[in-house]
C-alpha positions, 0 to 999 in steps of 0.5 A: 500500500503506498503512502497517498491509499495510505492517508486516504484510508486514515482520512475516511477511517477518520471522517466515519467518526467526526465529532469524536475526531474533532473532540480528540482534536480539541486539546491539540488546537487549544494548546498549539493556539496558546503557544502561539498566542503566549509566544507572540505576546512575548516577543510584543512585549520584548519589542515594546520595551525594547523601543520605549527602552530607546526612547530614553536616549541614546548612550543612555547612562543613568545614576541614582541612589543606592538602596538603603538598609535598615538592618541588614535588610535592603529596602529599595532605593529612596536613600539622599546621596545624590547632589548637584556638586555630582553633576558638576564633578562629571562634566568637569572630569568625565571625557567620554560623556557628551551630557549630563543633567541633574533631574528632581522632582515632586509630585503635587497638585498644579492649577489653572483658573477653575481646572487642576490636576494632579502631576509631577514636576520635573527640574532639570538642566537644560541640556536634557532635553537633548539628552533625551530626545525632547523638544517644544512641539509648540513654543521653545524651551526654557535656557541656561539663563533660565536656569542662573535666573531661577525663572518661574518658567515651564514646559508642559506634556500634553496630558498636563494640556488637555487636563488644564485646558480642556476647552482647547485653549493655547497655553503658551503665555499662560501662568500656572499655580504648581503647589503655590509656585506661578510658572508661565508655559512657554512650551509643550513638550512633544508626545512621548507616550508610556514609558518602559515601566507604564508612566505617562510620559506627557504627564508631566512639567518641566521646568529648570532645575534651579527653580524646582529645587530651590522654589519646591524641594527646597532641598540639597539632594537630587533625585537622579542623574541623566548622563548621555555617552558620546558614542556606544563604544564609550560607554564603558568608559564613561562608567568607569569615569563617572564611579571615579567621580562619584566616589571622589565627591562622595570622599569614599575610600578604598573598601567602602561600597558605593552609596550610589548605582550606576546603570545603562541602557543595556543594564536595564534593558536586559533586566526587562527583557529577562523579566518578560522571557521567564513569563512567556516561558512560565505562560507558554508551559502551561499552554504547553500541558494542553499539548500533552494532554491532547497527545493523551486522547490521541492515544486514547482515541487510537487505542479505541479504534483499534479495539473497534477496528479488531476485526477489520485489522485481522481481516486486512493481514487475512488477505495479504496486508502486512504488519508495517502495512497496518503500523503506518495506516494507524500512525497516519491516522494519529498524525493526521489528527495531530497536523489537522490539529495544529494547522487549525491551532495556528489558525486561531492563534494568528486571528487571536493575536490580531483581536489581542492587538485590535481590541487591546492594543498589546503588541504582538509579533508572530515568528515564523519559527514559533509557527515551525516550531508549533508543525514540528511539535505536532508531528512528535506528538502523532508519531510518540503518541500514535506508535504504541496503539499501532505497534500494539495493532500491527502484531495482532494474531490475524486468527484471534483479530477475526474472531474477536467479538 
């Protein structure tokens, strides 16, 4: 019997009993669409991160608090080590960096006229804006005289925009109470969206560092501190100087630990990225079941068709059939269940992804591979769990097969 009578058998064998294929199918379709389905919400989410990681800025290097500890236990950043004196040290003795820039903030209430809201208010130098790929959308951005004058100026997101002035009215001119400090708009920063950690990254204002540190904080330290690389090769480079520095302002001698971090794009990044792949790879697991237990019906369903089949298959090898005649009809048959299964598995999964990116509006990205992938665990699954019902049917007595009741 050559391989095409071989498949049309299987598949009549098959179509004699639909509903109770499709059903043993079920299991297979479920779990091929949900590998698909995890693996490209992994993949989104990766590539997501992977852009609004970008959108930070090139050559990205950033310098924040260490964590403190309260006896012996590390409670997470939020120690005051950081100060402007920081800043100062980098530029002046850093040769690989191109900008640096202090950046602090507080979190209060900012009015206009009837209209409030809620946001942060960001000081930073005025090379920031470079550093991170910001400009004025509409009206300019404030300078280094802003900053020695300690000018009640500010950009704005557009978030702050539409929540102060909702009517549509143009902001640039207009004063704005933030906490009880006025700050005169003079620009709108361009849209920037969610950040990497899910911040809104047009609610915000920022005005110079001077003035939010002097005028609101009203404190010594600084929250972080923004530096930009001069090309990616001299990144590390530009860690090494930026430690040496830190350390030198900080008066910290040989042996001590650093009171502070110091982290990379890349850093980050990785760190992202490697939270997001363990849960795809946790997600895809537990889809990965669905498959095990599908390949279980399949060979719970071909050991019933082998013992409906009984007869049928002794009078086959009656006649002149041989035993691997029978091994490979069955095993098509189980294969075939299995391909059917995973073609329509991809099937849904595609359309799925679509829906998730459509109605959700997650980022999903579909490989070729994970398609490749998803064929070939199919075609493992037909042969191992399809192997032993025809193996067990390939070496049944054609005598006791034809008189089997």
């Amino acid at each position: 019997m050559n391989i095409f009578n071989l498949f049309i058998t299987a598949f009549n064998a098959l179509m004699k009993n639909g509903m109770r294929t499709l059903l043993t199918m079920l299991g297979i379709i479920i779990g091929v669409a949900a590998v698909i389905i995890m693996e490209s919400i992994g993949k989104g989410s990766e590539a997501d991160i992977t852009a609004r990681m970008n959108s930070l800025g090139s050559n990205m290097i950033i310098v924040a608090p260490s964590p403190h500890t309260v006896n012996g236990v590390k409670m997470g950043q939020g120690g005051l080590t950081l100060k402007y004196k920081d800043v100062t040290m980098i530029k002046r003795y850093s040769s690989a960096t191109k900008y640096c820039s202090a950046m602090v903030f507080i979190a209060q209430q900012v009015k206009y006229r009837a209209n409030n809201w809620n946001t942060r208010t960001t000081g930073v130098l005025p090379e920031y804006f470079a550093l991170r790929g910001i400009w004025a959308a509409t009206g300019t951005v404030f300078t280094d005289e802003d900053l020695r004058n300690i000018s009640k100026v500010c950009i704005i997101g557009k978030t702050v925009q539409e929540n102060l002035f909702p009517d549509g009215e143009n902001p640039i001119g207009k004063t704005i109470i933030d906490g009880n400090i006025p700050l005169k708009i003079i620009g709108i920063q361009n849209e920037r969206g969610q950040s990497a950690s899910g911040n809104d990254q047009d609610d915000v204002i920022i005005a110079p560092y001077t003035t939010v540190q002097d005028r609101m904080v009203q404190s010594l330290y600084i929250n972080v501190i923004f530096i930009s690389a001069k090309s990616a090769d001299q990144i590390p480079k530009a860690v090494s100087e930026i430690k040496y520095c830190m350390r030198t302002s900080h008066h910290l001698s040989t042996g001590e630990p650093d009171d502070f971090l110091v982290r990379t794009l890349a850093d980050i990044m990785a760190a992202a990225q490697s939270v997001s792949k363990l849960l795809t790879l946790l997600l895809a697991s537990v889809a990965g079941i669905s498959l095990l237990v599908g390949g279980i019906g399949i060979m719970n369903i071909m050991f019933v068709s082998v013992t409906e089949r009984t007869r049928e298959i002794g009078t086959r090898l009656a006649i002149g059939a041989t035993s691997t005649d029978v091994l490979w009809q069955l095993l098509i048959e189980a294969l075939a269940i299995s391909l059917v299964a995973g073609t329509g598995g991809i099937i849904i999964g595609l359309i799925v992804c679509k829906l998730i990116t459509w109605l959700a509006g997650w980022s999903t990205v579909v490989t070729a591979s994970s398609i490749i992938i998803s064929f070939a665990v199919c075609t493992f699954i037909g042969i191992f769990f399809g192997w032993y019902p025809a193996r067990k049917a390939s070496n049944l007595n054609p005598i006791d097969a034809l008189r089997y009741e």
